[in-house]
Structures are given as C-alpha cells and as structure tokens.
C-alpha positions in Angstrom: 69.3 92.2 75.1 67.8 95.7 76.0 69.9 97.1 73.2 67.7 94.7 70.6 64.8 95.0 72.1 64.9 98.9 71.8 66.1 98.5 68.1 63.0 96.7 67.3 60.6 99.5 68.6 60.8 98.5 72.5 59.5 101.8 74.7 62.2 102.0 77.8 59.4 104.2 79.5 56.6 102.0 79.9 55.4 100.8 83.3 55.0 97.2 84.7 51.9 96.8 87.2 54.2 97.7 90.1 54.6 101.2 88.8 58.3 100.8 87.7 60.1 101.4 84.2 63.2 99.9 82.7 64.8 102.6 84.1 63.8 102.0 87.9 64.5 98.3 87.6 68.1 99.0 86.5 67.9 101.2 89.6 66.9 98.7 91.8 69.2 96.0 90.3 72.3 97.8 90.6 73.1 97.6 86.5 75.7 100.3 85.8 76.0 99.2 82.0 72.0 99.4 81.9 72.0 102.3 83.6 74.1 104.0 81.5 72.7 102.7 77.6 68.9 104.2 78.7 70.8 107.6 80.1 72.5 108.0 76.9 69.3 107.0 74.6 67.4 109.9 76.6 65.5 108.2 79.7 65.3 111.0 81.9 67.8 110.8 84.6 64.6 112.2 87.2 61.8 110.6 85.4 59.4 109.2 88.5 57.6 105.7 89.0 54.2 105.0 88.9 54.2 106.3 92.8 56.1 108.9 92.2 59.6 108.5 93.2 62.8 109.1 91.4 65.3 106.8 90.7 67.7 108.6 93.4 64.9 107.8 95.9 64.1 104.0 94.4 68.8 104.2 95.0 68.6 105.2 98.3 66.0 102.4 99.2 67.3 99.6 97.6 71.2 100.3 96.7 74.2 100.0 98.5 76.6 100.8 96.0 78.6 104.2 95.8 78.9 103.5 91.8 74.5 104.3 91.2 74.7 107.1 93.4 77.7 108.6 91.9 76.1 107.9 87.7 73.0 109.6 89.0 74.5 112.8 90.8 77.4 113.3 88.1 74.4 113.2 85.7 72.4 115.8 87.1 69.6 114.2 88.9 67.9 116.4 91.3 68.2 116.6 94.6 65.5 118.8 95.9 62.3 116.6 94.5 59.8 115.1 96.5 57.4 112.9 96.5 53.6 112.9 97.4 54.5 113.6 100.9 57.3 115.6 100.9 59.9 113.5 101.7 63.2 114.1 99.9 66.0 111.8 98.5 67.5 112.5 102.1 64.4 111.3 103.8 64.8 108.4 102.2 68.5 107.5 103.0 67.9 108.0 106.6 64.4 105.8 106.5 66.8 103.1 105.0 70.0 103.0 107.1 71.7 103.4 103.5 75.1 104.7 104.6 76.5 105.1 101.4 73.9 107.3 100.3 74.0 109.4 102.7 77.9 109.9 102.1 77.3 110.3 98.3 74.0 112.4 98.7 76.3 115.0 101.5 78.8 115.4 98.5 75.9 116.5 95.7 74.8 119.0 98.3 71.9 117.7 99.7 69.9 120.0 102.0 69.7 118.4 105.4 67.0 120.8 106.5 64.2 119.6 104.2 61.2 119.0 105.9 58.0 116.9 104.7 54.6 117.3 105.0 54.9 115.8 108.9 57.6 118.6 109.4 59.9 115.9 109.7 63.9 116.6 108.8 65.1 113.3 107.1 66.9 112.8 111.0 64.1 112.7 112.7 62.0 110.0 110.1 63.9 107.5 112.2 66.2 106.7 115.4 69.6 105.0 113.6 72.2 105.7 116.5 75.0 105.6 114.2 73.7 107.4 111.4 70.9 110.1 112.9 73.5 111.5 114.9 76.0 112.3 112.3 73.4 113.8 109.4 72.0 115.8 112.1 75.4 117.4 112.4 75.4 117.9 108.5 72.2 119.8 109.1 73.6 122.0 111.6 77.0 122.8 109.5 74.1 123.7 106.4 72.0 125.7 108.9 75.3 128.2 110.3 76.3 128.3 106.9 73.5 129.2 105.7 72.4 131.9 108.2 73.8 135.4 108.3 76.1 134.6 111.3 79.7 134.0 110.9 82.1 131.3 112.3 84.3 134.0 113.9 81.7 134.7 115.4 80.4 131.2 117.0 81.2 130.1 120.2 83.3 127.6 121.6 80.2 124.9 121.6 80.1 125.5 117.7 82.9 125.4 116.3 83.4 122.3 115.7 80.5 122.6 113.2 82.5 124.8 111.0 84.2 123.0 108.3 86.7 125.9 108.7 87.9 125.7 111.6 87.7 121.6 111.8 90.9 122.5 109.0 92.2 124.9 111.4 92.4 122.7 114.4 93.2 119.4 112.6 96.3 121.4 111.0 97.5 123.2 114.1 97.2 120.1 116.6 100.1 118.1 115.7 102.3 120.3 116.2 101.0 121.6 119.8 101.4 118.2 120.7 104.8 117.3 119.4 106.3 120.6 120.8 104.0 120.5 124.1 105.5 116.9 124.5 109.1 117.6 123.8 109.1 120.3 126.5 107.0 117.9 129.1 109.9 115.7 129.0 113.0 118.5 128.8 111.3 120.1 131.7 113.7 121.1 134.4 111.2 120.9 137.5 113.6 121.6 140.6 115.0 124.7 138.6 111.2 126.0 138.2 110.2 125.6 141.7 113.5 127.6 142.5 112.4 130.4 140.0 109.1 130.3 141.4 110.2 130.5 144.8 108.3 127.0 145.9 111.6 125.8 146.9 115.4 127.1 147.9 118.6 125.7 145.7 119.9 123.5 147.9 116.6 121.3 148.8 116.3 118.0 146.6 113.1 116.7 144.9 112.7 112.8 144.5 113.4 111.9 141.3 110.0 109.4 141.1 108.3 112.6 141.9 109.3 114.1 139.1 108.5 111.2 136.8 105.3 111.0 138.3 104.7 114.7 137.7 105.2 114.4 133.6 103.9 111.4 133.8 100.3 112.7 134.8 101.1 115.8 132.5 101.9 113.9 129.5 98.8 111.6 130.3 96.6 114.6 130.6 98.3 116.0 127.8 96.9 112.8 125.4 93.2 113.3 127.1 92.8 116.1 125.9 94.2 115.7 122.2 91.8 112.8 122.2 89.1 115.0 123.1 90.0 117.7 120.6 90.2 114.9 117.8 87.1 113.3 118.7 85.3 116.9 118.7 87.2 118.0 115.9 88.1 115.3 113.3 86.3 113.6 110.7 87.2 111.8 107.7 88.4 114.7 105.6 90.3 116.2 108.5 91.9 113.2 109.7 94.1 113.0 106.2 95.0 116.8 106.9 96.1 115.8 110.6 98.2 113.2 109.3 99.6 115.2 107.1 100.2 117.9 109.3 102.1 115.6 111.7 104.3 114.2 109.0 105.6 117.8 108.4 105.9 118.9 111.9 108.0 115.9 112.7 110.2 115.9 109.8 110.6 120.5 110.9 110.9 119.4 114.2 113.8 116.6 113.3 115.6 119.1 110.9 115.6 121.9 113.4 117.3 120.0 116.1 120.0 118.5 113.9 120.8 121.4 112.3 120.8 123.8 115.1 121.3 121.7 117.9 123.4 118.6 117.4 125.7 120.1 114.5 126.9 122.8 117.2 127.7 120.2 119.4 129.5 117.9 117.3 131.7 120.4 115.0 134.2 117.7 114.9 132.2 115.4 112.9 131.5 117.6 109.8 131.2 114.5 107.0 128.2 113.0 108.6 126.5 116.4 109.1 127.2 117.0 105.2 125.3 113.8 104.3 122.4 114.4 106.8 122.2 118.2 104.6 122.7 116.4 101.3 119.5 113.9 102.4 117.4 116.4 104.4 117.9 118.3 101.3 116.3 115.2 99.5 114.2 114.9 101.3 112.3 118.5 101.9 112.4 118.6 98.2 111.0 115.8 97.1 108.3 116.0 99.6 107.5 119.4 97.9 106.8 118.0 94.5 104.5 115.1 96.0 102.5 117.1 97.4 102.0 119.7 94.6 102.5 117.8 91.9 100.0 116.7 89.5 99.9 112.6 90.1 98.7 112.0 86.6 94.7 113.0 86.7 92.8 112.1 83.5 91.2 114.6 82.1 87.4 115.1 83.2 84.5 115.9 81.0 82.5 118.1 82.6 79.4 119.2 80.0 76.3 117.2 80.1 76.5 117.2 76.2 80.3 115.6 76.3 79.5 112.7 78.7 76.6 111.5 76.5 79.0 111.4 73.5 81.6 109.7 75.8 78.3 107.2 76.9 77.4 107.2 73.3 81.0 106.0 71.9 82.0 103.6 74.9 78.3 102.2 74.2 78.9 101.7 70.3 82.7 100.2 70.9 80.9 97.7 73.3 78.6 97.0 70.9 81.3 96.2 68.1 83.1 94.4 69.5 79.9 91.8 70.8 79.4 91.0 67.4 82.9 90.5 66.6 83.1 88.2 69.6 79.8 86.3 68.6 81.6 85.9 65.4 84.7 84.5 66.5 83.1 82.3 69.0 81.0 80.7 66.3 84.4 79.7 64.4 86.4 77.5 67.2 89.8 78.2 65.2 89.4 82.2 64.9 88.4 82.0 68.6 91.1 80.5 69.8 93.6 83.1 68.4 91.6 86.2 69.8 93.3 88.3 71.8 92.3 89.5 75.4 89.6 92.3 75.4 88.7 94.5 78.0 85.1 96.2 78.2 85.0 99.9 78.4 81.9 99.8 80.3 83.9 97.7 83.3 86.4 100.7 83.5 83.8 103.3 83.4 84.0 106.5 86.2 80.6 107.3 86.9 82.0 110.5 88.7 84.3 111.4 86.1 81.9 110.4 83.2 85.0 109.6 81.5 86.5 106.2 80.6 89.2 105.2 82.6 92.6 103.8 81.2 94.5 101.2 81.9 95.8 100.7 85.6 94.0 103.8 86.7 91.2 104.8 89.7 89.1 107.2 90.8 90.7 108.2 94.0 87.5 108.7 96.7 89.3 111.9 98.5 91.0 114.0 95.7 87.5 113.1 93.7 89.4 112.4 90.0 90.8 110.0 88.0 94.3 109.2 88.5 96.7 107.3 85.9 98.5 104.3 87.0 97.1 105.4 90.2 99.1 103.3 93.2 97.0 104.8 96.5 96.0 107.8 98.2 98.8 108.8 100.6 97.8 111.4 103.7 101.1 111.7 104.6 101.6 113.9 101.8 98.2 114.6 101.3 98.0 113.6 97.2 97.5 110.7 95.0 100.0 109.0 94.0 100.5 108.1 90.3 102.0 108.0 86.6 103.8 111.4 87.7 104.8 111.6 91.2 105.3 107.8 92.1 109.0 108.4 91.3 109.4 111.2 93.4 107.0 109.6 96.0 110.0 106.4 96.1 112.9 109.0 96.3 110.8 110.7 99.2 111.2 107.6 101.2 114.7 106.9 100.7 115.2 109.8 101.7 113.3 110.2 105.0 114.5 106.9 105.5 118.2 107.4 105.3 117.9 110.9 107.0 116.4 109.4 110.1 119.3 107.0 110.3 121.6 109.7 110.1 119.8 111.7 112.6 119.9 108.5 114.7 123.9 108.2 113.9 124.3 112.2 114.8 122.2 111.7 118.2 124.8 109.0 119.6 127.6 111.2 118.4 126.0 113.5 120.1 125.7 111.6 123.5 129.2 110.3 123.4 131.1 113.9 123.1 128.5 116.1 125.3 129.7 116.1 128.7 126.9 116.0 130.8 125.7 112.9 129.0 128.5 110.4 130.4 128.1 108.6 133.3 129.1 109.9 136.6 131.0 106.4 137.9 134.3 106.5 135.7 134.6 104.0 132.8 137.9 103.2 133.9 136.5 101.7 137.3 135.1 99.2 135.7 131.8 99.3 137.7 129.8 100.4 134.7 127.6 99.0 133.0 126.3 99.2 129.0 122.9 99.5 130.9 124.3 103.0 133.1 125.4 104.3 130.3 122.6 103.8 127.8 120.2 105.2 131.0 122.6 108.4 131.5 122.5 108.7 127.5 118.5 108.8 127.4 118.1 111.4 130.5 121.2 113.6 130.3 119.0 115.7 127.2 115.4 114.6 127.3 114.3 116.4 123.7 117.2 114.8 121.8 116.1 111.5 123.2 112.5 112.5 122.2 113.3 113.5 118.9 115.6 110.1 118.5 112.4 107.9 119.5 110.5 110.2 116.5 113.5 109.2 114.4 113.7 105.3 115.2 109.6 105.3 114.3 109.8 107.1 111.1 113.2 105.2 110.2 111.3 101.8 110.9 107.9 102.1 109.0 109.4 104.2 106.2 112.2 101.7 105.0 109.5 99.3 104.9 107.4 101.2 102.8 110.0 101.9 100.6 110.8 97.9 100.4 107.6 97.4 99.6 107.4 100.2 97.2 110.5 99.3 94.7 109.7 95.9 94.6 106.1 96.4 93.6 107.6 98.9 90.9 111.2 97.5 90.1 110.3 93.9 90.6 106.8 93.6 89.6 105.6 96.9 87.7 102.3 96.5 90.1 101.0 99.2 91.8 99.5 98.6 95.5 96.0 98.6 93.7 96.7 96.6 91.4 98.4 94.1 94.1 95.2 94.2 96.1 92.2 94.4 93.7 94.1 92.1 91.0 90.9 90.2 91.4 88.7 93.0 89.8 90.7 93.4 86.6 90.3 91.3 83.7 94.0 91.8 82.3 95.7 89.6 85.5 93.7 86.8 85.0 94.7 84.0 82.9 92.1 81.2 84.2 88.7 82.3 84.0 87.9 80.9 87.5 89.3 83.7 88.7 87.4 86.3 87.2 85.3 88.1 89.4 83.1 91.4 89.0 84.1 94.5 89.6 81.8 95.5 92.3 83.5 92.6 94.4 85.4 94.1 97.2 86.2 91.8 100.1 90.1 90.9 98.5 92.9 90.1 100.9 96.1 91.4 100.4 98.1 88.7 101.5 96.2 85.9 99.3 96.2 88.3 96.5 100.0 88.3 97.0 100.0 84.6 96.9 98.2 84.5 93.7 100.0 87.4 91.8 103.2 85.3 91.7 101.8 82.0 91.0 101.9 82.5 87.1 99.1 79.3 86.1 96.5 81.8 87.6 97.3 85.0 87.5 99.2 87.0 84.7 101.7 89.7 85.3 101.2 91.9 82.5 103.1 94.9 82.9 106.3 93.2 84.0 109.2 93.2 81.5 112.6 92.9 83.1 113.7 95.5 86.0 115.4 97.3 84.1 112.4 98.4 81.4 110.3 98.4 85.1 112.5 100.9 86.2 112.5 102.8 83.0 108.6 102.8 83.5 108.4 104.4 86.6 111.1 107.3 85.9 109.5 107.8 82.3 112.6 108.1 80.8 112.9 107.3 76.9 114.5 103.7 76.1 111.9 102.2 77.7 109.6 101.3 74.6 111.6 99.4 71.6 112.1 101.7 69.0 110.8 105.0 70.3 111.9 107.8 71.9 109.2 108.3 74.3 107.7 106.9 76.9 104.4 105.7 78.2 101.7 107.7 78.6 99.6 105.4 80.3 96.5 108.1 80.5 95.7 106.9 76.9 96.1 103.2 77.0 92.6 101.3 77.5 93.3 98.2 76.1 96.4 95.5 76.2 96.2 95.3 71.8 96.9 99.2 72.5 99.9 98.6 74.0 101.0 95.7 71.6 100.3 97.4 68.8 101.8 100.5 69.8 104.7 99.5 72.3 106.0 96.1 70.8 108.0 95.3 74.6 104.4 94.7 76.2 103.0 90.9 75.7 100.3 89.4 77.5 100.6 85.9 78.7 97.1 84.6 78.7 96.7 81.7 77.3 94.7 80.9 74.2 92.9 78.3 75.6 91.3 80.7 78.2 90.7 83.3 75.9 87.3 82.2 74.6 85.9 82.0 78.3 86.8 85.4 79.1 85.5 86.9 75.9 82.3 85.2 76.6 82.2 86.8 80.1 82.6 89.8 78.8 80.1 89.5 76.2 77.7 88.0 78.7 78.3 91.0 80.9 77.7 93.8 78.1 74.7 92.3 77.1 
C-alpha cells in the first residue's frame, strides 16, 4: 500500500497533527519492510518529528526490537543529536528502561557522558537498578579511555573498567584455577610442615586434618575466582573465559598423558599410539575451528551499495506481488505455484545484505554466517558452511581422546606401585571399594585430571550425537532445529507460520514438530549419504555436477531446484496459495 500510494504522488514527509511522519510511525510500529522502502526512496534516516526527535530517539522510546536499532545505526543515523533539551538518544534509552537499546546504542558508540541542558548524564535521568548501574560503568570505561591516562597505569580499583585488561584476566583465569586446584589436591602437607620445620619426620598429622585443610583452601580458592569473575567478566569476556578453559584443560590433559602416564606405563605402547594419533586430531582440528573462516557472507559496507541492495530486494518483492496477485486470481495457476520466500523476511539490517538460505547474523562475531548452526565459545567462532565438518571431527576427537586418557589413567593405577592397596589381594579381605579408594588418593593430580576427562568425555559425546544426527540424519542445523518456526521453507501447513520477530520457541516441541512430516517439511534432507556429502562439501553431492553447494548464494528453494535437481520441496500444493498470500500480505 505505501508503495502505491507514493506512486501516485503521496509525500512520505508530511506530518499528522501529532507531529509524526510516515517515517516515525514505521518507527514506532516496528515495520522493518516499511522502514526500509522509505530509507531507500530517500526519507532521511535522522529527519526529526514535529517535536523534534529522531527516529532513533522515537526507537528507543517505543521499540524493543534489536532489528530497528540495528537498520538505523548500520544506516548511519546519528548518534550525537539532541533534542530541544539536550537530551541524547542515550537519555532516552535510560528514561525508557529499553534494554536493548542501550545494548545496540553501546555498540554504535554512543557517548555515555552526554549531558543535557539539566547537566544530567543519561544515568542519572532515572534510578533503573538493573540498568543505571551498568551504563554508568560504560561511561566510566568512555571517560579513562578517553582521558590522557593509561590503563597501565590505573589502579587496582580500575581495572576492571579497562576492556583490556577484562581480556587479560578472563584469558589468564582458567588456567590459575585448573593448575592452582591440581596442586591443592597433590599437596603433600606433612612433607611441607617437615620442610618448614613446623613438625619433625616421625610425628603424624590426622588425615581429616588434612582434608579439612584443602578443603577450606579449595573453598577459598572458588571465592575468590567468583569474585574475580564477577568483577571482571561480562558478556564478551565470558565467551573468551570459556574458551580459555577449554584449551587449558585439553594442555593440561595432553601434558600429563604424554609426560606423565606414558613414562609410567612403557609397557602399554599401542594405547599410547592411539591417544597420539587422537590428541593429534584433536589439537588440529581445534586449530582450524577456531581460525577458520565459518562461511561469512560477504558485507556491503558503502552507503551507496546498501541502497542498491534496498533498491533490488525492494523491486524483486515487488515482482513477484504482482505475479502472486496474478496467480491467485486464476485458482488452477495458483495451485501449481511453487513456494516463495520474501527477501525482505531474510534481510540483515546490520549486514545490509540479503541473507541466503539457512543462514544468520551471528550477535557476537557481528556477520553473516552461511548455513550458520550456532555460535560456539568453546572455540570462540561460528560455526558454519566451512568449519561444521571440522567442528564434528573436533568432537570425536576430544571425545575419544578423553576415553583413552580415562583407559591410560587405570593402566596407570594398576602397574604404579604405590597405588595398590596395602592389605594383599591374596588375603582376600579386600574390597573393590579399598581398591578404587587407594586408586583415587595414591596420585591426587591423575585423579584430578581423570575427573576433567570423565566431564569432557560425557558432555562432548553427546554433543557430537547430537551433532551428526542433526547433519547426517536430518541436514538441520541447531538453528534451524530451534527457530524452524520462523522460516517459511519448513512449513507445510500454514497454521504454522509465524513471523520472524517471534522468539519464545522450545526446543524440545520444535523437535516434536520437525519429524512429524503433515506439519513441518524437511527440506534439505535427501538420504545420509547426499547429507553427508553436504556437510564435507565434497563433489557427488549434486546430480550431474562436479561441485558442491555453495549455500552463500542460494536465496530461494526454485534456486536450488533449478540449479541442483537432488533438492525437492514437499509442500503441498494445496497450502501453497495460503503461504503465498502471507507473504504477499506481509510485503505489502
């Protein structure tokens, strides 16, 4: 409707008797495809209302959705306006509670430090507990960066406003722990009493003592990293910590085998030539996931570029709501149509870009990537069209190697001497409870590092389970499992349709629905064999081609039958005119 209301002469700029344009209502609405058809036919993205605000302003007052916020900063509005009293786009996030926008606004570089004409910084316009408190620590991070002092130079009391050395710390802690633990637990107390002259060789110390004592130590121990973290971490560093602690554990696991249980158990050189073979795996694979490009779809970054990507997206959607209008006026042509997705739905208003088939806008890395599955901290990358292989390899591998590790560790305990039990086996007075007990204390770090193993063994097999099925079994990616809702191509009965802004899904009813085939359509699955070709990328995939797919250039399901004759959607024809008249309901 705007689109034939501005071909007949409408004026996009005039003002109803509240002060607002077409522009500003789009705003307050929430229409992204409205939004976007009056940025690309030249509505300035900063033109103000009849009371002066801008449309980031009118955002931050009545939006809640990251989508607006993200269109008008990619865009270019600008951040550092006022209004008649001075009060910024920041002011008015704060005045609002709008969470979101004050996320969104922190990531376009807002200044924090803006005062109006009540010298007011947007923290002070208003008491929100849980939202003052943290943009007032954004305004003191601007302020040190922005004076002439240096963080090297800052004292203990402010460091944790450096975003520096919040990396620092977040990287270094893991590890601190992990070792600080492992020795906690190896320590030899009676021995360092003796050293330290406390006590002579031949007095004895209670053993509950010395429990007691790590005990407390290891409880301090976790105070005091929870202190640290809570000082320290936010939600950028807290995928870094992870991180970090997934490589620490996996050093600190390698080390021990290699240069502690292999000595010990020379005997046993097959299993310590599969445990190399796997760790080798392993460290390897983990490399390329985390420096390997997932798949990211190319940006546009000019101004000029994303109105011609605006303008083209615009005119296909255009097109193809009067070839819909046609076919729904002849029941017979209708009913043949084939399944049509809107390039306005799968439009990045970060990237400016229009996003392909199965991919997202990943909210940490801040691009698009293809056949994007989820963002994983524990290697700190996407992962996508090109490391979702390696990602699956990654966890057979860590899974098998902690097994090993597991298998070496009992090897281990049965041939070291100071790990059997002190009654004889022979005497038949011991229990498989004495000798599991004299197993776990006769070498404290091995047992620590087992426990590390058994943890990582357990949640990694699952999520490689879960992994191979989605891509063997299903060709669905995690995103695609739990937002199935949200995209047009899965749905098969139009009751089941739902916009794209809808978020509250659950996983394990989205499950539920993906395999019940009269609702939901699975259309990426084609055998496992073809599913497994999909996810290597190998050629033999596609019928008649020697290449494979390159699924940062496929935006609509015809695409891929025209051009990859294995792919066929199982919609149903008699569901295809209700879906087509969503969408052209939607684009209008």
């Amino acid at each position: 409707m705007v689109h034939f209301l501005m071909q007949r002469g409408a004026d996009p700029t005039f003002m109803d008797n509240t002060g607002l344009g077409c522009f500003h209502v789009a705003i307050q609405m929430g229409n992204v495809p409205i939004i976007v058809y009056l940025l690309s036919h030249g509505v300035n993205v900063d033109t103000r209302d009849g009371n002066g605000l801008t449309p980031l302003m009118i955002a931050c007052m009545h939006v809640r959705s990251v989508d607006i916020f993200r269109l008008l900063i990619s865009y270019g509005a600008n951040l550092r306006l006022t209004d008649s009293h001075g009060n910024t786009a920041a002011h008015y996030s704060v005045q609002f509670a709008n969470f979101q926008a004050v996320v969104q606004l922190d990531k376009g570089d807002i200044d924090w430090n803006a005062l109006n004409d009540e010298n007011k910084t947007p923290y002070e316009v208003r008491v929100v507990p849980w939202l003052t408190d943290r943009v007032k620590q954004m305004a003191n991070v601007q302020s040190i960066m922005n004076s002439s002092h240096r963080f090297s130079r800052l004292g203990l009391s402010m460091l944790h406003y450096s975003p520096v050395w919040r990396q620092r710390i977040t990287i270094m802690l893991p590890p601190l722990i992990l070792i600080t633990c492992g020795l906690l637990i190896n320590w030899d107390i009676p021995s360092t009493l003796y050293h330290l002259n406390f006590a002579d060789q031949s007095s004895k110390i209670s053993s509950w003592i010395i429990y007691s004592t790590k005990f407390l130590l290891l409880l301090l121990l976790s105070f005091t990293a929870r202190f640290i973290i809570d000082r320290f971490s936010d939600h950028k560093s807290q995928a870094v910590m992870l991180f970090s602690l997934a490589t620490s554990t996996k050093l600190l696991l390698t080390t021990t085998y290699l240069f502690h249980i292999t000595l010990r158990t020379p005997n046993h050189w097959v299993l310590h030539l599969w445990f190399l073979f796997f760790i080798t795996m392993l460290w390897t694979t983990f490399i390329l996931c985390c420096t390997k490009n997932p798949g990211y779809v190319d940006e546009i970054i000019k101004k000029e570029c994303q109105q011609d990507t605006i303008a083209q997206l615009l005119d296909e959607v255009l097109n193809n709501t009067n070839d819909l209008t046609l076919a729904n006026n002849n029941q017979e042509e209708s009913s043949s149509s084939t399944l049509s997705i809107n390039p306005l739905q799968r439009f990045c208003t970060t990237c400016f870009i229009r996003k392909p088939l199965r991919s997202k806008h990943c909210s940490t890395c801040d691009r698009c990537v293809a056949r994007f599955d989820h963002h994983c901290p524990w290697i700190y990358n996407c992962v996508g069209m090109k490391n979702h292989f390696y990602f699956i390899i990654y966890l057979l591998s860590t899974s098998v190697s902690c097994n090993l590790f597991m298998l070496g560790t009992i090897v281990y305990w049965q041939n070291e001497f100071s790990c059997l039990p002190n009654t004889p086996l022979t005497s038949g007075k011991t229990d498989i409870f004495t000798i599991i007990w004299s197993y776990l204390l006769c070498n404290p770090w091995i047992t620590f590092c087992f426990i590390n193993a058994a943890f990582y063994s357990f949640w990694t097999t699952l999520l490689f389970g879960s992994q191979f099925y989605q891509m063997v079994w299903l060709n669905a990616t995690t995103n695609e499992r739990i937002n199935m809702d949200r995209y047009v191509e899965f749905n098969t009965n139009n009751n089941n349709h739902i916009n794209n802004n809808d978020n509250n899904n659950n996983m394990s009813l989205s499950n539920e629905k993906f395999h019940n085939s009269t609702n939901y359509n699975r259309p990426y699955d084609h055998g496992i064999w073809r599913n497994l070709l999909d996810l290597i990328g190998l050629p033999g995939f596609i019928i008649n081609s020697n290449k494979s797919v390159d699924w940062r250039q496929i935006y609509q399901i015809e695409q891929l039958n025209n051009q990859y004759p294995i792919y066929t959607t199982a919609t149903t024809t008699n569901n295809n005119n209700d879906v087509d008249k969503k969408l052209l309901d939607w684009s209008i």
